[in-house]
C-alpha positions in Angstrom: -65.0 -28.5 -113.3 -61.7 -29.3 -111.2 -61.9 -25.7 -110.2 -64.7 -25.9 -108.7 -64.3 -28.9 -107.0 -61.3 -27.6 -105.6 -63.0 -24.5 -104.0 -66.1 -26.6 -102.5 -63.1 -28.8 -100.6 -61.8 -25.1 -99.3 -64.9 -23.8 -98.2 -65.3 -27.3 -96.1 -62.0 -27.0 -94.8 -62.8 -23.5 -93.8 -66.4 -24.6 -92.0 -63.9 -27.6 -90.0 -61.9 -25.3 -88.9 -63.8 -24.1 -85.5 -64.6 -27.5 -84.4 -61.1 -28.4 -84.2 -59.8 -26.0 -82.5 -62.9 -26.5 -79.8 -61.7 -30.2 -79.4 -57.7 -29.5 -79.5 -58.4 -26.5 -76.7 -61.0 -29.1 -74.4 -58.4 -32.2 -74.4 -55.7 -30.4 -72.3 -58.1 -29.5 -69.5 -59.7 -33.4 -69.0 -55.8 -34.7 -68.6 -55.1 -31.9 -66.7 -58.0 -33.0 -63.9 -56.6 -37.1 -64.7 -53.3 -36.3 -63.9 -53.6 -35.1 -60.0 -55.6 -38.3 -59.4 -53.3 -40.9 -61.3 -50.4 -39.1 -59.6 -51.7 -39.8 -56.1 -53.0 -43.8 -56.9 -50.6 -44.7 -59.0 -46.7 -45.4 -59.6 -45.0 -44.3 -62.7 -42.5 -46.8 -64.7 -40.5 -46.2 -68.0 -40.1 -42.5 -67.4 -43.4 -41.1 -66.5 -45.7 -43.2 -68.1 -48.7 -44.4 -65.8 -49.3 -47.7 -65.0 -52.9 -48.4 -66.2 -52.8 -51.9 -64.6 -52.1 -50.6 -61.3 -54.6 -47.9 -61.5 -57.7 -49.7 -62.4 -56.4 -52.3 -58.9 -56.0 -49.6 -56.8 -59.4 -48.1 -55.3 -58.5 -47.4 -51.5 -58.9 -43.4 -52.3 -62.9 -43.8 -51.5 -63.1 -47.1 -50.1 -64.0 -45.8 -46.3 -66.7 -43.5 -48.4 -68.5 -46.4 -50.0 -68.1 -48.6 -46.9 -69.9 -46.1 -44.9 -72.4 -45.8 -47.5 -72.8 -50.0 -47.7 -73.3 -49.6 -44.1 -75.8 -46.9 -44.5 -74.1 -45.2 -41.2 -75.7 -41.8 -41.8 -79.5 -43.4 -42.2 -79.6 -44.5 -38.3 -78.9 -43.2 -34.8 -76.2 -45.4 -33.4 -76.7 -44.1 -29.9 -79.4 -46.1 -29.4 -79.0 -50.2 -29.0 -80.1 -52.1 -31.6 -83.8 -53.2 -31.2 -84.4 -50.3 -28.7 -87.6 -51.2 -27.1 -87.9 -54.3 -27.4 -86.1 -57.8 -25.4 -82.9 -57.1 -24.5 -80.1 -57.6 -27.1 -78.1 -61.0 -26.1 -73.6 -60.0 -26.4 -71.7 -63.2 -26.8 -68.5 -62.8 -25.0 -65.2 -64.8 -25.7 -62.0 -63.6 -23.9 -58.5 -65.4 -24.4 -55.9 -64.6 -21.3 -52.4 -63.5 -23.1 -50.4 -63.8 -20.0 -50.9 -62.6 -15.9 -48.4 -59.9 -15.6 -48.0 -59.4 -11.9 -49.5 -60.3 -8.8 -48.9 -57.9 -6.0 -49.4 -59.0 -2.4 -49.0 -55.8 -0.8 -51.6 -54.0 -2.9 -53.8 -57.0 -3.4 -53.6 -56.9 -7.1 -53.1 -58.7 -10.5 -52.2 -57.3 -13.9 -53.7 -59.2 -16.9 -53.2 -58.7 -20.7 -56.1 -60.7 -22.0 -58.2 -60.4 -26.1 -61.9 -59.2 -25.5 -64.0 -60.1 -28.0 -68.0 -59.4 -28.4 -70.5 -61.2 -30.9 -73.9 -59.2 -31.1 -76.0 -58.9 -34.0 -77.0 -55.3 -35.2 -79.3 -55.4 -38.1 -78.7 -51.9 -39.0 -75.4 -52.8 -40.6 -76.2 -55.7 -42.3 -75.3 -54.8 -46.7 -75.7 -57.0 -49.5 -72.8 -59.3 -50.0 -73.0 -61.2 -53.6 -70.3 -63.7 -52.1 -71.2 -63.4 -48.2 -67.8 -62.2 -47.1 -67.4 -59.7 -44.2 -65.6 -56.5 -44.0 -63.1 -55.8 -41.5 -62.5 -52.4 -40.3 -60.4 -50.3 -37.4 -60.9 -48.3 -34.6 -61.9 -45.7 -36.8 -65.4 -47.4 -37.5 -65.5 -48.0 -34.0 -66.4 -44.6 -32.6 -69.6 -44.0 -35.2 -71.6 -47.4 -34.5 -73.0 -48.9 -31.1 -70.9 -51.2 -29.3 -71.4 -53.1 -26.3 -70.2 -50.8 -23.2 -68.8 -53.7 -20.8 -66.2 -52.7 -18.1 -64.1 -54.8 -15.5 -65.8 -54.5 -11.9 -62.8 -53.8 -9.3 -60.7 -52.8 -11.6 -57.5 -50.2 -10.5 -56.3 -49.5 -14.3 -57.2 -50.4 -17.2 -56.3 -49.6 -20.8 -56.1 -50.8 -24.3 -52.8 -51.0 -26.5 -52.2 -48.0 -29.2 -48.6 -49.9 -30.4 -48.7 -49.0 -33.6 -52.3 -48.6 -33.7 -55.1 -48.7 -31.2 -55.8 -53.0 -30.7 -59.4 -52.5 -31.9 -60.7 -55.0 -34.7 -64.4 -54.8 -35.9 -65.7 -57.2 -38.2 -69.4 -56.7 -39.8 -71.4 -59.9 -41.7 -73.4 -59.5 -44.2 -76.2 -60.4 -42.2 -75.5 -57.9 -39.4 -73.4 -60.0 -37.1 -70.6 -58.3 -35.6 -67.8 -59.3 -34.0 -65.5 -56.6 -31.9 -62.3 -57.5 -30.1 -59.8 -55.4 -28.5 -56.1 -56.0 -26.5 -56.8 -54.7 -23.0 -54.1 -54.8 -19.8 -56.0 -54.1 -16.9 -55.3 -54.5 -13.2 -57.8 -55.4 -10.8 -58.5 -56.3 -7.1 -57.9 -60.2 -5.6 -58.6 -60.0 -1.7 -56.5 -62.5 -0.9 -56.0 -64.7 2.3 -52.5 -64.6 3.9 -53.8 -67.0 6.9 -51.6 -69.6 5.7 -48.8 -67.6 4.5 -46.6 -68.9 2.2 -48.4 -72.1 1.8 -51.2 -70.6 0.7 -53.9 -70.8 -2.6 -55.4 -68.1 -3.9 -58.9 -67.5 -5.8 -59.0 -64.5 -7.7 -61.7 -63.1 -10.2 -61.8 -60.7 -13.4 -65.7 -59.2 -13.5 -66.9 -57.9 -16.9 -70.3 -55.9 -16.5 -72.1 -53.7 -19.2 -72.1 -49.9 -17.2 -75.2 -48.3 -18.5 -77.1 -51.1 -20.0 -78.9 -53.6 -16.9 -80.8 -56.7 -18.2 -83.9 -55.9 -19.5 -81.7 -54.0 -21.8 -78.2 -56.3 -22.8 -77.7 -60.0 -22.0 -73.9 -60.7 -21.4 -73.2 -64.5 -21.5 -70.4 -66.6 -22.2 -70.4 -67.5 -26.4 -69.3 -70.9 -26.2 -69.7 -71.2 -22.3 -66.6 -73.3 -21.0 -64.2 -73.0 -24.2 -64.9 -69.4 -24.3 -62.2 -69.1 -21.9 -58.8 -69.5 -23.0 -55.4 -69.7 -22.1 -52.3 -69.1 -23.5 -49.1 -71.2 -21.0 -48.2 -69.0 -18.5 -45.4 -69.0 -16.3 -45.1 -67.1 -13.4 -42.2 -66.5 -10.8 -44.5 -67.5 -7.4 -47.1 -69.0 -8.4 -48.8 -72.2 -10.7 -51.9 -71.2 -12.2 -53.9 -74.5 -11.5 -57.5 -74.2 -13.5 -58.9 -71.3 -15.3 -62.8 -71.6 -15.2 -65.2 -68.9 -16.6 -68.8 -68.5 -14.4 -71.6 -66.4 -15.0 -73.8 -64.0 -12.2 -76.0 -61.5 -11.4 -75.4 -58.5 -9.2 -78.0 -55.6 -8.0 -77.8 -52.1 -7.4 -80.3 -50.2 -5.7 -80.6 -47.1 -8.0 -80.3 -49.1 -11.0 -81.5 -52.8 -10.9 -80.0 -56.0 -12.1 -77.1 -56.3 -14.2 -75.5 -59.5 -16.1 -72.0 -60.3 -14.8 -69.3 -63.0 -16.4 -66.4 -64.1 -14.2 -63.0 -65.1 -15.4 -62.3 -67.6 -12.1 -58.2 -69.1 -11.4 -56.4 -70.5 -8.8 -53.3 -69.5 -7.7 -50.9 -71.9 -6.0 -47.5 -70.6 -4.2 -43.9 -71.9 -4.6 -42.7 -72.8 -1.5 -39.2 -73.0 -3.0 -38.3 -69.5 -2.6 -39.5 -68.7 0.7 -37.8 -72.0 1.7 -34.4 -70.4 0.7 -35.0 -66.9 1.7 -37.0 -68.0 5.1 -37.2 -70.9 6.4 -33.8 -72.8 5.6 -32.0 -69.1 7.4 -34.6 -69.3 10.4 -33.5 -73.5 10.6 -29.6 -72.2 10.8 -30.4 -69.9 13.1 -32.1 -71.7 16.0 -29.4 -74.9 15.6 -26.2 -71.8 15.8 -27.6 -71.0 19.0 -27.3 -74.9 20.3 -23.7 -74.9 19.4 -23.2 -72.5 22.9 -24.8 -75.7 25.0 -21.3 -77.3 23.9 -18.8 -74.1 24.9 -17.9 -73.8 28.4 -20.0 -71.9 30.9 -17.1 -69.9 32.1 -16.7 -68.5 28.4 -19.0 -65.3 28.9 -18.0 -63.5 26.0 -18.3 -66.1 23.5 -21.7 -67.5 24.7 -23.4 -64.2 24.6 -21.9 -62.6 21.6 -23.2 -66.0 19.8 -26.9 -65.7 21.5 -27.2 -62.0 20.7 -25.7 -62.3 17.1 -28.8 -65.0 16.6 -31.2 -62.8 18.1 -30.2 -60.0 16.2 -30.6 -62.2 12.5 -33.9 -63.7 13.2 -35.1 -59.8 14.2 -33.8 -59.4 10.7 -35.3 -62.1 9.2 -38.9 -61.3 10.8 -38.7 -57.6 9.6 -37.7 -58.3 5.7 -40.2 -60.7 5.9 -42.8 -58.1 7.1 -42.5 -55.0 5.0 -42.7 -57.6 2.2 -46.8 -58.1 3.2 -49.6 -56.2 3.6 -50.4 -55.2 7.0 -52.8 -57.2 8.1 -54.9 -57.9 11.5 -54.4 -61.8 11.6 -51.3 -64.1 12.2 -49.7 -65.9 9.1 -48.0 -68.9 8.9 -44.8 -68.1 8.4 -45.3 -65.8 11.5 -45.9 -68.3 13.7 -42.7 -70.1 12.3 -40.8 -67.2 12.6 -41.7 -66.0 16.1 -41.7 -69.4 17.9 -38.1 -70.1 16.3 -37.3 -67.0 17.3 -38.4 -68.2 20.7 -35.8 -71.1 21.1 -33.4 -68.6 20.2 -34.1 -66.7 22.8 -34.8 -69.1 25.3 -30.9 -70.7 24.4 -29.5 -66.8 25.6 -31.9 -67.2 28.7 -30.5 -70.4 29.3 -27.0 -69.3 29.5 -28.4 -66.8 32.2 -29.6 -69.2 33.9 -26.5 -71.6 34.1 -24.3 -68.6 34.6 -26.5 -67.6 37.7 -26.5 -71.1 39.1 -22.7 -71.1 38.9 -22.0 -68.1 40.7 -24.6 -68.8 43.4 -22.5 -72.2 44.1 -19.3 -71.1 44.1 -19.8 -68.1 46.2 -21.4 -70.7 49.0 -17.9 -72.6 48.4 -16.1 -69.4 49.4 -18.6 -68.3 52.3 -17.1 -70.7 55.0 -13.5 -70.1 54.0 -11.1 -67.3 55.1 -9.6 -65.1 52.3 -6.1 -63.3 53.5 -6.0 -59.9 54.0 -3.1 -60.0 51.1 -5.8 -61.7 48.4 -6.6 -59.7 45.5 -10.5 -60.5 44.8 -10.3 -59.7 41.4 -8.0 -62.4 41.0 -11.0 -65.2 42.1 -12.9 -63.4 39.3 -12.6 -65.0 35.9 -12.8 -63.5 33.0 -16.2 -63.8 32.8 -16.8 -61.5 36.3 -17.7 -65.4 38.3 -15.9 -67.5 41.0 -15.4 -70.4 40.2 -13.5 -73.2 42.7 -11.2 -74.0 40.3 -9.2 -70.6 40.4 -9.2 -70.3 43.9 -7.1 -72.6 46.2 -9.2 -72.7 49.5 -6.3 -75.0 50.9 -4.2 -72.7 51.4 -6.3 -70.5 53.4 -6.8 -70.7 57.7 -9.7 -72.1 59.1 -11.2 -69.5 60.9 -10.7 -69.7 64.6 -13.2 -71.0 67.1 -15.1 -68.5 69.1 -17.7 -69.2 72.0 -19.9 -68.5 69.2 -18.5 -70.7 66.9 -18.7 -73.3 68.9 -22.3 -73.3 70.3 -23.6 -72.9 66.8 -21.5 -76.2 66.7 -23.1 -78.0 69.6 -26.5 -76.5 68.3 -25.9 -78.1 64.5 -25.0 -81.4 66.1 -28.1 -81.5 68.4 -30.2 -80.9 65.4 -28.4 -83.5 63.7 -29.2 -85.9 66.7 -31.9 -88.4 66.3 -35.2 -86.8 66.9 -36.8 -87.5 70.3 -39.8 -89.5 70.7 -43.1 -87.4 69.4 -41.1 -85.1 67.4 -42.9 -84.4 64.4 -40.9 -84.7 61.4 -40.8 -82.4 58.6 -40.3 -83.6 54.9 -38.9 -81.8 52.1 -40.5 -80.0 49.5 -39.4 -82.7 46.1 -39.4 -79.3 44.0 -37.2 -77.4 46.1 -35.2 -80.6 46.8 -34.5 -81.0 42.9 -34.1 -76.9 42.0 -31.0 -76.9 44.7 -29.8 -79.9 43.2 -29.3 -78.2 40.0 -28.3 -75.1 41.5 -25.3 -77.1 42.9 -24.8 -78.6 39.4 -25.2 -75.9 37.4 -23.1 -77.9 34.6 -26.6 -80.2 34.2 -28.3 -77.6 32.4 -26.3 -77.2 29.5 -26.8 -81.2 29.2 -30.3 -81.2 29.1 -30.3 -78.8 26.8 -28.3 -80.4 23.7 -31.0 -82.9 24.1 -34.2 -81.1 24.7 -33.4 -77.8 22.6 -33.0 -79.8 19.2 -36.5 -82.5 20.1 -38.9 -79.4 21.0 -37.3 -77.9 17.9 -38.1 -81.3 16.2 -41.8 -81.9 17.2 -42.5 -78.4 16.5 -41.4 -78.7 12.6 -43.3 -82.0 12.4 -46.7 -80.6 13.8 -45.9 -77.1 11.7 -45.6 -79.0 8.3 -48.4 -81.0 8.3 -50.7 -79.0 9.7 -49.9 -76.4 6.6 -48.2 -78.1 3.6 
C-alpha cells in the first residue's frame, strides 16, 4: 500500500515538472523589461534596491503624452481661431511694465521690458477637471495651439527672453480659458518734440495690434481697463515718468480694413539738473569772464583779446557738444536760443574792445596831428605795446611849434573870421545831436568801457528773466 502511494506522488512530481520550469524561465524576462524603466524613474538606496515609494510618485516619463491627449490636441486644427466663422473672438490683454531701459534722443527711441499677458477662451482645450485646477505648461505647448498673433506697431526690435528658458507661460482652465504671458524687450518709435529743449515733456506710446486677424475676426481690449496697466518704480537718469495710462483705438488700412489697437500712454518729464551743470551754469561763466575785460585797461591789447577769444572759443565748444548730442532737426530748441544769444554778448564784449581801441587811436592821433615830431624821434617809440598812441607816452612839450607861414597865418585870420559873430541874415546851421554825441565819445573813448560794466550784466539780466519763465 505505501508503495504505491509512494509512486502515484512520483509520477505527480514528474507531470509538475514542465510547468515549473515554464514559470522559472518567464520571470527573468518580465524583470528584465522592469528594470530599464525603474532605472530611469527611480533612485536606488541600500545598495541597489528600488525605492517603490518613489516610483509609484514619480509619473513625469508620459505626462506631456497624456496632457496632450486631455487636451485632445491631435482631434482639431489649431490653425484656425477658435469659433472660425462666427463673431470675432474677444483677447483680454493685461501688460505690467518691468522697467524703461533707455530713451534715445538721437534715434527717437525707447527700450521697454514689459510682461504680456493674453486671456481668451478656446473651447477646444477645455478637459475634465474633478477638482477644477488648471495645468500650466511651456513654450513647448505653445507652438501646437492657436494663440493670439499681437505685435507692437512702430517697433525697431523686439524680442522675447530665452535666459534659461524661453519667458513663455501658458496656463489652460478646465473650462477652456487660457491665459498666455511672455517677457518681451522691445524698442519702439517716440517722435518727440525738442521745441523746448531741455525743458521739455514728452508723450510717447507702445501700440499692440493683432497682424493677420482685423475685427470682424479678434477683439483686443484692455482686461481690467485702467488697472490692466501696471507699473513697477522706475527710475531713470533724465527723466520722471509722471502717469502711465493705457487707451484703446482703432486704425485702418486700405488693403485690409479695421484693426483693434491698445495703447500703453506715459509722460516723460526732463531733469533740468544736468543740463544745468553741463550747459547752462558753463554758458553763465562764460558771458560774465568776458565782463571782467570792461575792468582791464584799454591799452592792455594782449590781455583783452586773448580773454575775448578764449570765451569765444569755449561757448563754440559748448554749442557743438551740445549739438552732436541731438537729432538734427529743422527747428530752433531752447537751449539754442540760450546758447547762441549768450554766445552773442560774448561776442559783442570782443567787439566792444574794437570799438574802444578804435576810438582811442583815432583821438590820440588828432592830439599828435598839430604837433611837430623831431626828425631824431623814433615812432615806434609813441607806439605802445599794444601798436596805439596814446598822449600819455608822448611828451608834446617838448616839441616846436611849427613856424608860421603866409599860409599859416591866413588859415589863422580865416578861423578867427569864422569864429566872429555871424552878420546880420546869416543863416545859422545847427548840429546834428547824433553826430554831436558819437564825437563826444570818440574823444572819450574811456566812456565805453563804463557803460558797459553796467549795461553788459542788465541785458544779460532781463534776458535770463524773460528766457526762464517763458520755458521753465
Amino acid at each position: 500500500m505505501r508503495a504505491a502511494l509512494l509512486a502515484l506522488r512520483l509520477m505527480c512530481l514528474a507531470g509538475l515538472w514542465p510547468v515549473t520550469q515554464l514559470n522559472s524561465s518567464s520571470f527573468p524576462s518580465k524583470r528584465r523589461h522592469k528594470e530599464p524603466y525603474a532605472g530611469e524613474n527611480t533612485k536606488q538606496k541600500h545598495g541597489g534596491r528600488v525605492d517603490l515609494k518613489m516610483k509609484k510618485l514619480d509619473s513625469t516619463k508620459s505626462l506631456l503624452i497624456k496632457s496632450e491627449q486631455l487636451l485632445r490636441i491631435e482631434d482639431h486644427d489649431f490653425a484656425m481661431r477658435p469659433g472660425f466663422g462666427g463673431s470675432a473672438i474677444p483677447v483680454g490683454i493685461d501688460v505690467q511694465v518691468e522697467s524703461i531701459d533707455s530713451i534715445s534722443e538721437v534715434n527717437m527711441d525707447f527700450t521697454m521690458t514689459l510682461y504680456l499677458r493674453h486671456y481668451w477662451q478656446d473651447d477646444r482645450l477645455a478637459f475634465p477637471s474633478s477638482n477644477n485646477k488648471s495645468r500650466t505648461f511651456d513654450s513647448r505647448l505653445v507652438k501646437k495651439i492657436w494663440v493670439p498673433d499681437v505685435f507692437f506697431v512702430h517697433s525697431k526690435r523686439s524680442f522675447i527672453h530665452d535666459t534659461t528658458m524661453e519667458n513663455i507661460m501658458l496656463r489652460v482652465y478646465p473650462d477652456g480659458n487660457i491665459l498666455y504671458s511672455v517677457r518681451i524687450t522691445v524698442t519702439a518709435l517716440c517722435s518727440m518734440d525738442f521745441s523746448s529743449f531741455p525743458l521739455d515733456t514728452q508723450n510717447c506710446s507702445l501700440e499692440l495690434e493683432s497682424y493677420a486677424y482685423n475685427e470682424n475676426d479678434l477683439m483686443l481690449y484692455w482686461k481690467n481697463g485702467n488697472d490692466s496697466l501696471r507699473t513697477d518704480e522706475i527710475v531713470l537718469s533724465q527723466f520722471f515718468v509722471e502717469d502711465f495710462q493705457p487707451s484703446y483705438g482703432l486704425a485702418f488700412y486700405s488693403s485690409t480694413g479695421w484693426y483693434n489697437r491698445l495703447y500703453i500712454n506715459f509722460i516723460l518729464r526732463r531733469h533740468i539738473f544736468f543740463f544745468m551743470l553741463q550747459t547752462y551754469f558753463p554758458t553763465m561763466l562764460m558771458v560774465m569772464l568776458s565782463w571782467v575785460s570792461f575792468w582791464i585797461d584799454r591799452r592792455a591789447v594782449p590781455a583783452r583779446v586773448s580773454l575775448g577769444i578764449t570765451t569765444v572759443l569755449t561757448m563754440s565748444t559748448i554749442i557743438t557738444g551740445v549739438s552732436a548730442s541731438m537729432p538734427q532737426v529743422s527747428y530752433v530748441k531752447a537751449v539754442d536760443i540760450y546758447l547762441w544769444a549768450s554766445f552773442l554778448f560774448v561776442f559783442l564784449s570782443v567787439i566792444e574792445y574794437a570799438a574802444v581801441n578804435y576810438f582811442t587811436t583815432v583821438e590820440e592821433m588828432k592830439k599828435l596831428k598839430g604837433a611837430k615830431i623831431p626828425a631824431s624821434f623814433d615812432a615806434t617809440q609813441a607806439m605802445a605795446f599794444d601798436g596805439c598812441f596814446h598822449d600819455n607816452d608822448i611828451d608834446l612839450t617838448s616839441f616846436t611849434e611849427a613856424a608860421s607861414t603866409p599860409n599859416t597865418e591866413r588859415n589863422t585870420q580865416s578861423r578867427n573870421s569864422t569864429a566872429s559873430a555871424p552878420t546880420e541874415g546869416t543863416r545859422l546851421r545847427r548840429k546834428h545831436p547824433l553826430k554831436r554825441n558819437l564825437s563826444f565819445i570818440m574823444s572819450n573813448s574811456y566812456m565805453i568801457d563804463s557803460y558797459s560794466r553796467v549795461i553788459f550784466p542788465l541785458a544779460y539780466l532781463l534776458f535770463n528773466i524773460i528766457y526762464w519763465s517763458m520755458y521753465a
